[in-house]
MIGU-115878 format. One line per 2 residues: number of its first residue (from 1); their letters; for each residue x, y, z of C-alpha. Coordinates in Angstrom, 1 decimal. Example, Ala and Ser with C-alpha at 12.3 -4.5 7.8 and 13.67 -1.06 7.14 Angstrom:
# residues 2
1> as> 12.3 -4.5 7.8 | 13.7 -1.1 7.1
This chain:
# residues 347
1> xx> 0.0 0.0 0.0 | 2.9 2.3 1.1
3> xx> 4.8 1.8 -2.4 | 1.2 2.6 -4.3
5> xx> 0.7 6.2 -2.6 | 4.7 6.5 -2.8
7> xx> 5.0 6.0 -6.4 | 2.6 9.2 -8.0
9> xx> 4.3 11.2 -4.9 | 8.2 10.7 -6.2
11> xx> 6.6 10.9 -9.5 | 5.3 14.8 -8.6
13> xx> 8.4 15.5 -7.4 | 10.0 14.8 -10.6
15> xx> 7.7 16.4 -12.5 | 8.3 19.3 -10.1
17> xx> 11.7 19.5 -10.5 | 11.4 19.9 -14.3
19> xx> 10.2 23.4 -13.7 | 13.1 25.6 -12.5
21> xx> 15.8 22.7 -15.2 | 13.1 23.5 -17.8
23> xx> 13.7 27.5 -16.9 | 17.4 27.0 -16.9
25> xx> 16.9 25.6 -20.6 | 15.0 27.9 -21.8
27> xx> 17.8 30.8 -20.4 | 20.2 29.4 -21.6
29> xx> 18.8 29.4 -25.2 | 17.8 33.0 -25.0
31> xx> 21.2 34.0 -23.9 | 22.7 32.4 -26.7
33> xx> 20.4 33.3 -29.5 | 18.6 36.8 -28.4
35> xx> 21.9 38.8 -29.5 | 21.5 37.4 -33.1
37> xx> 17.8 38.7 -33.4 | 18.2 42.1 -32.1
39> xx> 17.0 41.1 -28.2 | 19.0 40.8 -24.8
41> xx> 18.2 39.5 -21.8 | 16.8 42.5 -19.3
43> xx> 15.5 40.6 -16.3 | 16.9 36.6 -15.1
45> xx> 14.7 35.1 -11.8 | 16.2 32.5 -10.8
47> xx> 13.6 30.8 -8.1 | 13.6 34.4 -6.4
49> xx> 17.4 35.5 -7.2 | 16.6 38.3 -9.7
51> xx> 19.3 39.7 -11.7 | 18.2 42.9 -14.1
53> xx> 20.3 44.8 -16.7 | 20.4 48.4 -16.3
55> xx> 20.5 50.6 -19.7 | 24.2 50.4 -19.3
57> xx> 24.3 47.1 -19.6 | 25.6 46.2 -16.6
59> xx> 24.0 44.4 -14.1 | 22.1 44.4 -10.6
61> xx> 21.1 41.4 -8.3 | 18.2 41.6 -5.8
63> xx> 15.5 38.7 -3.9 | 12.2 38.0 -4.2
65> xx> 10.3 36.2 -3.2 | 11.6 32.5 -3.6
67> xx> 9.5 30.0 -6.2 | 10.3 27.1 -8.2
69> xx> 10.4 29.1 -11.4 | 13.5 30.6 -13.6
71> xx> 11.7 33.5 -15.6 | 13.9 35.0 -18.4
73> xx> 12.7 38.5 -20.0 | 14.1 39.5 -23.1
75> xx> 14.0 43.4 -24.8 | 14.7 45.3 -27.8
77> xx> 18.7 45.3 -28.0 | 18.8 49.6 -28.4
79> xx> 22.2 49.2 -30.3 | 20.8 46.3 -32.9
81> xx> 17.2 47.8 -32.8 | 15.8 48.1 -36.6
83> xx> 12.0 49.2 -36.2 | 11.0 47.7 -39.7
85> xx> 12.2 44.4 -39.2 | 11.7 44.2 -35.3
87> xx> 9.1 42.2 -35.6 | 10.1 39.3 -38.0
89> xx> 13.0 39.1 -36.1 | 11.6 38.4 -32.7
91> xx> 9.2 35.9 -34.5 | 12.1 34.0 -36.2
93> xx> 14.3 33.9 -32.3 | 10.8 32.6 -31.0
95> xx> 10.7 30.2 -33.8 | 14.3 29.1 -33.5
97> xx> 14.2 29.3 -29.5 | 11.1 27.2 -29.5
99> xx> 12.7 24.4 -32.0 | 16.1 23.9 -29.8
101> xx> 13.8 24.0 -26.8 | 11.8 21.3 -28.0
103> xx> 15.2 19.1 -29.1 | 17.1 19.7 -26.1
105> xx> 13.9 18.5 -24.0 | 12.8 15.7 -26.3
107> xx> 16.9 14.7 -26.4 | 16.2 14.8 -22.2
109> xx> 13.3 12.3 -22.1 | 15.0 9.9 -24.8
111> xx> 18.4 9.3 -22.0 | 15.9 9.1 -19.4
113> xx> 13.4 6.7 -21.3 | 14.5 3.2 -19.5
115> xx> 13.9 4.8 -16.3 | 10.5 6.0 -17.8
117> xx> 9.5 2.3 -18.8 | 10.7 1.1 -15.2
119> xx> 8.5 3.5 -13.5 | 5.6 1.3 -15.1
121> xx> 6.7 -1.9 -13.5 | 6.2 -3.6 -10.2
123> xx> 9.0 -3.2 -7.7 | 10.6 0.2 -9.8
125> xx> 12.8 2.2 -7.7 | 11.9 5.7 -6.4
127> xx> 14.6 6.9 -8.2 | 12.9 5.6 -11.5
129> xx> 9.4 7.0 -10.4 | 11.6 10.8 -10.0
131> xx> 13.3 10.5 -13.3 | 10.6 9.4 -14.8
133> xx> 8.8 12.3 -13.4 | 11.4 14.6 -14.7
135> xx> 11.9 13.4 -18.2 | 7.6 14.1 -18.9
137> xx> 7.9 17.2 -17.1 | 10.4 18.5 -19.3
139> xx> 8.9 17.0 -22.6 | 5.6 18.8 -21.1
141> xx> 6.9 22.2 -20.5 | 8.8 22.3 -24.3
143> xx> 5.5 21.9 -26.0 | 3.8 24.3 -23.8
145> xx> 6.2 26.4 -24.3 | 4.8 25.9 -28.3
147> xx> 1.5 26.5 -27.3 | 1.9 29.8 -25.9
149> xx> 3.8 31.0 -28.7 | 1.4 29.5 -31.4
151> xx> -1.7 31.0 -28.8 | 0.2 34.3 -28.4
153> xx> 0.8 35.2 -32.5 | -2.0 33.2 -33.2
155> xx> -4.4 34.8 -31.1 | -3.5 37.4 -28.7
157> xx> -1.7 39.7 -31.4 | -4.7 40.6 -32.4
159> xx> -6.8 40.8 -29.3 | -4.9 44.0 -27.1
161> xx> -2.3 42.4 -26.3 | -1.3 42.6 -30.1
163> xx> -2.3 46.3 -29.7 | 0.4 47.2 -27.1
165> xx> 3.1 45.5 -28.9 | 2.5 47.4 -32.0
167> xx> 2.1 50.4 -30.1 | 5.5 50.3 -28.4
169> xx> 7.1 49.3 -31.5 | 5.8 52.7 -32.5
171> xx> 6.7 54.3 -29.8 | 10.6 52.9 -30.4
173> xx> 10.4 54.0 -33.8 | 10.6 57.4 -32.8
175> xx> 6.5 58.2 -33.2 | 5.5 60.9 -30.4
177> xx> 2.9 59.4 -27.8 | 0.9 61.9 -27.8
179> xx> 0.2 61.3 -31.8 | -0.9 57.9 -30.9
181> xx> -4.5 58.4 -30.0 | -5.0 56.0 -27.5
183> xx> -8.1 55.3 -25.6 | -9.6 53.8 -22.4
185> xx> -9.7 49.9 -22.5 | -13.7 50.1 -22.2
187> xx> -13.7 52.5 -26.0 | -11.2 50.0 -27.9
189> xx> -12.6 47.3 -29.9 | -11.4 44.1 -28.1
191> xx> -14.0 42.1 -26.7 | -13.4 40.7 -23.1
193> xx> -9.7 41.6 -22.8 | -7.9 39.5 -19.8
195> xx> -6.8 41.5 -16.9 | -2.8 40.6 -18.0
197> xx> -3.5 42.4 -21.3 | -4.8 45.3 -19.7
199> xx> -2.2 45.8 -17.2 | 0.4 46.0 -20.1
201> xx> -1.6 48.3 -22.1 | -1.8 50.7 -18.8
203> xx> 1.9 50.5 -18.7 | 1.9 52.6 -22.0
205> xx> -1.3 54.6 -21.6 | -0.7 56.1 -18.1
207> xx> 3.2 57.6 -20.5 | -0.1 58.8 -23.0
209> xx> -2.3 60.3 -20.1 | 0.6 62.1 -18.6
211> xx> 1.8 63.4 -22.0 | -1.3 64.7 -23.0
213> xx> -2.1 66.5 -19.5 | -5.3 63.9 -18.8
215> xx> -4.0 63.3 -15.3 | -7.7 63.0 -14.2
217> xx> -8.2 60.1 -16.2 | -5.0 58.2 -15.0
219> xx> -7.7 57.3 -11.9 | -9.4 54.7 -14.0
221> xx> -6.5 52.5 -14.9 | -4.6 53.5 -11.0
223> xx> -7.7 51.9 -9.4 | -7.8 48.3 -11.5
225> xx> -3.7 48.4 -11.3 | -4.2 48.4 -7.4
227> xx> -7.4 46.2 -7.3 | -5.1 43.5 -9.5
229> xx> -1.8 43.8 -7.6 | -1.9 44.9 -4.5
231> xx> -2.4 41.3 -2.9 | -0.4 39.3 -5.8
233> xx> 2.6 38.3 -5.2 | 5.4 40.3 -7.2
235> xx> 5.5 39.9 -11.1 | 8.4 40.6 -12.5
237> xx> 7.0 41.4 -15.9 | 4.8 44.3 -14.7
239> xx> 7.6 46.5 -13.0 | 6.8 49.3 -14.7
241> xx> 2.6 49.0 -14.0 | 4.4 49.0 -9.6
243> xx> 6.6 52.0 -10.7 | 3.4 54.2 -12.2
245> xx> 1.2 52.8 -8.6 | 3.8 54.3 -6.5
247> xx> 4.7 57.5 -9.0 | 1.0 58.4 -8.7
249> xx> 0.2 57.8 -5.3 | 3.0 59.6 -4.2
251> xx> 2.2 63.0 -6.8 | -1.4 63.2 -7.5
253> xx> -3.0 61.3 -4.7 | -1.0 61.4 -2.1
255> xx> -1.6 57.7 -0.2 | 1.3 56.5 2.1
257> xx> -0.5 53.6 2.8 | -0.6 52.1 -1.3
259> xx> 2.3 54.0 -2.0 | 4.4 51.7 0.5
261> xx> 2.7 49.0 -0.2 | 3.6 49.0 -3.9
263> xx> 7.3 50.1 -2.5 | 7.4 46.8 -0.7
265> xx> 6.6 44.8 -3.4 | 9.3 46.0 -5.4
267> xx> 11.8 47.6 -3.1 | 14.0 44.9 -3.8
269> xx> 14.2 45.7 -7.4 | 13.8 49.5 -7.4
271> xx> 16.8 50.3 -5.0 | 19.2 48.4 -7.3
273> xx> 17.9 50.3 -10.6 | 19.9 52.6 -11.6
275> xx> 17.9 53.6 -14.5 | 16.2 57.4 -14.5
277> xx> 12.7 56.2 -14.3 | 13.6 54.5 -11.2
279> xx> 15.2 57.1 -9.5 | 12.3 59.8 -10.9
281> xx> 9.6 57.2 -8.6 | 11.6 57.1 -5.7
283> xx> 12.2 61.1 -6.0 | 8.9 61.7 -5.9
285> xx> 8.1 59.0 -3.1 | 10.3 60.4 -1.0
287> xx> 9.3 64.2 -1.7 | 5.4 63.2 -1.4
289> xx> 5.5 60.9 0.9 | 8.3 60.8 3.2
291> xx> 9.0 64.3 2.7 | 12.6 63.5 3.2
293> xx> 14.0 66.6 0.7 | 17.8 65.2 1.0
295> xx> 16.7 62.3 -0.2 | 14.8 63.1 -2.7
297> xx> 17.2 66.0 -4.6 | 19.8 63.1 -4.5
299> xx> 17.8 60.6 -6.4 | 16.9 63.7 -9.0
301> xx> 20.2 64.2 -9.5 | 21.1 60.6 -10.0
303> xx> 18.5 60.4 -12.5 | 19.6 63.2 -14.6
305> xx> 22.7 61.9 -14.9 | 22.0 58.6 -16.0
307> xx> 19.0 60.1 -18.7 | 20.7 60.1 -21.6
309> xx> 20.8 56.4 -21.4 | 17.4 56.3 -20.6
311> xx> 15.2 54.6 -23.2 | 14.6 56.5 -26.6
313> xx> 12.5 59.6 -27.9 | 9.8 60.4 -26.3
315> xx> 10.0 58.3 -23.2 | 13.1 59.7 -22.8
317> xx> 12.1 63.2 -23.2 | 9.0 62.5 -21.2
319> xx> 11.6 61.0 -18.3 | 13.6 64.3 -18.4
321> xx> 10.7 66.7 -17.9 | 9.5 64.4 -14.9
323> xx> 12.8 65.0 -13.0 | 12.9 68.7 -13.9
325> xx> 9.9 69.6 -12.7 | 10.5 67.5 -9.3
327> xx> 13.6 69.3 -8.7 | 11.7 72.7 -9.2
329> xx> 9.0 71.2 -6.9 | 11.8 70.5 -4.4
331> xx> 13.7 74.4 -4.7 | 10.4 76.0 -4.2
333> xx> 9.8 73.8 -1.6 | 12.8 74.7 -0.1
335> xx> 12.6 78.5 -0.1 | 9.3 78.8 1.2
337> xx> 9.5 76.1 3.9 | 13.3 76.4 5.5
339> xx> 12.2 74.0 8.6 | 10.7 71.7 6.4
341> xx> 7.5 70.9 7.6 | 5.1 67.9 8.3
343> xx> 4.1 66.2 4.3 | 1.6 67.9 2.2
345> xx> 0.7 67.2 -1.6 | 2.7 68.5 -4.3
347> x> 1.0 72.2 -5.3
């Protein structure tokens, strides 16, 4: 009785530890191949040790919190970036990637398939029931891995997911954000759009809103941005949706308690960046809400020096005036309050 519960159990485990060797594979693959599309690696989690390259290439480690998972997240390669063929080239490394995924997986289950006929058979070892485990986990995550891809280009590109890829390609190929008419979620013509896809879109529209001086509609996509991550765990793909939370609770509605709360969930991440949108959020955090000036001319000035590596056009541009008018914020600030007084919101 004891081996017949023990077998499926070692069996899970196997199938468990495929994850993070699966993650490592699929790492690896993108490390080798982004460079000859045009990509690079920008964030490595590596079941909670996060490393993230900086615009200068270099990079920063931090924790979070610990899983079984090894995310890789690659971006446009600034250097190598060519707007009109950006897009066939990240379809052919997905392509490739995919295809040496799938080999290198397959070529894993094939050296461990004795051990996957011994876990049928009376009396096989624990060992064979973990291996065996392993091997279909493996084989399991490579053609998943196909799936999303096929589901992504096949379906979401043309749902709003699709939407905010083409509109940051535009935005990379030097169109001005305030040219790209963009609209609430509820006005576009997707039916039923997930909650993922609109938290990317939001990443681009609240740079739109901003631009084009709507702050008072930035409320709509604030609010379901904090209904959807303020009690999920960290996602390391929506960094910038946690940057804008804390930006605008910390400059247009001044919240300590959400703006710390979005600082937790990141804090690991956003003290090591040493990119200017970075330092621009934790300016403004610390002039809004902490009201700790010091601190807050410092990380202005770190992010003015570091701007001109900053992203391209107009995020760049936009980046620049953000910092500026802090820093004004913080001299006026300064000359009519010399005792510095108790927090109030930014005039």
């Amino acid at each position: 009785m004891f081996t017949e519960i023990f077998s499926p159990v070692t069996f899970f485990l196997g199938t468990l530890a495929a994850l993070p060797a699966d993650g490592l594979v699929k790492m690896v693959l993108f490390l080798v191949l982004a460079p000859l599309f045009g990509r690079k690696l920008s964030i490595v989690n590596l079941c909670g040790l996060t490393f993230i390259r900086q615009n200068d290439d270099s990079w920063t480690h931090t924790f979070v919190k610990p899983s079984l998972m090894v995310q890789t997240v690659c971006c446009a390669d600034k250097k190598k970036y060519n707007a009109p063929d950006y897009e066939r080239m990240e379809m052919k490394l997905l392509i490739v990637h995919n295809a040496l995924h799938l080999l290198v997986n397959a070529g894993i289950f094939w050296l461990l398939w004795d051990a996957v006929c011994r876990s049928w058979t009376i009396g096989a070892s624990v060992g064979d029931h973990i291996l065996a485990g392993f091997a279909l986990g493996m084989l399991i995550d490579a053609l998943c891995s196909i799936g999303v891809t096929i589901y992504v280009y096949g379906i979401s590109m043309k749902r709003l997911g699709g939407y905010t890829q083409s509109l940051i390609k535009r935005l990379r190929a030097g169109e001005r954000i305030a040219d790209m008419g963009m609209k609430p979620v509820s006005e576009l013509s997707f039916s039923h759009p997930g909650e993922v896809e609109k938290m990317m879109y939001y990443g681009i529209y609240m740079l739109y809103l901003y631009d084009t001086d709507q702050i008072d509609a930035m409320r709509q996509p604030v609010r379901e941005m904090t209904a959807y991550l303020r009690d999920r765990a960290f996602e390391p793909n929506l960094i910038l949706q946690y940057y804008w939370l804390i930006f605008y609770y910390s400059r247009y509605e001044l919240n300590p308690q959400l703006a710390d709360c979005f600082l937790d969930k990141v804090s690991s991440v956003i003290f090591a960046d040493k990119d200017a949108n970075a330092k621009r959020v934790l300016g403004y955090y610390y002039f809004g809400i902490v009201r700790d000036i010091e601190a807050a001319s410092r990380y202005v000035k770190e992010g003015l020096a570091v701007i001109d590596n900053f992203s391209t056009g107009d995020e760049r541009d936009i980046e620049k005036i953000l910092l500026l008018t802090l820093q004004d914020y913080i001299n006026k600030y300064i000359s009519a309050n010399p005792s510095i007084p108790q927090a109030s919101p930014i005039p």
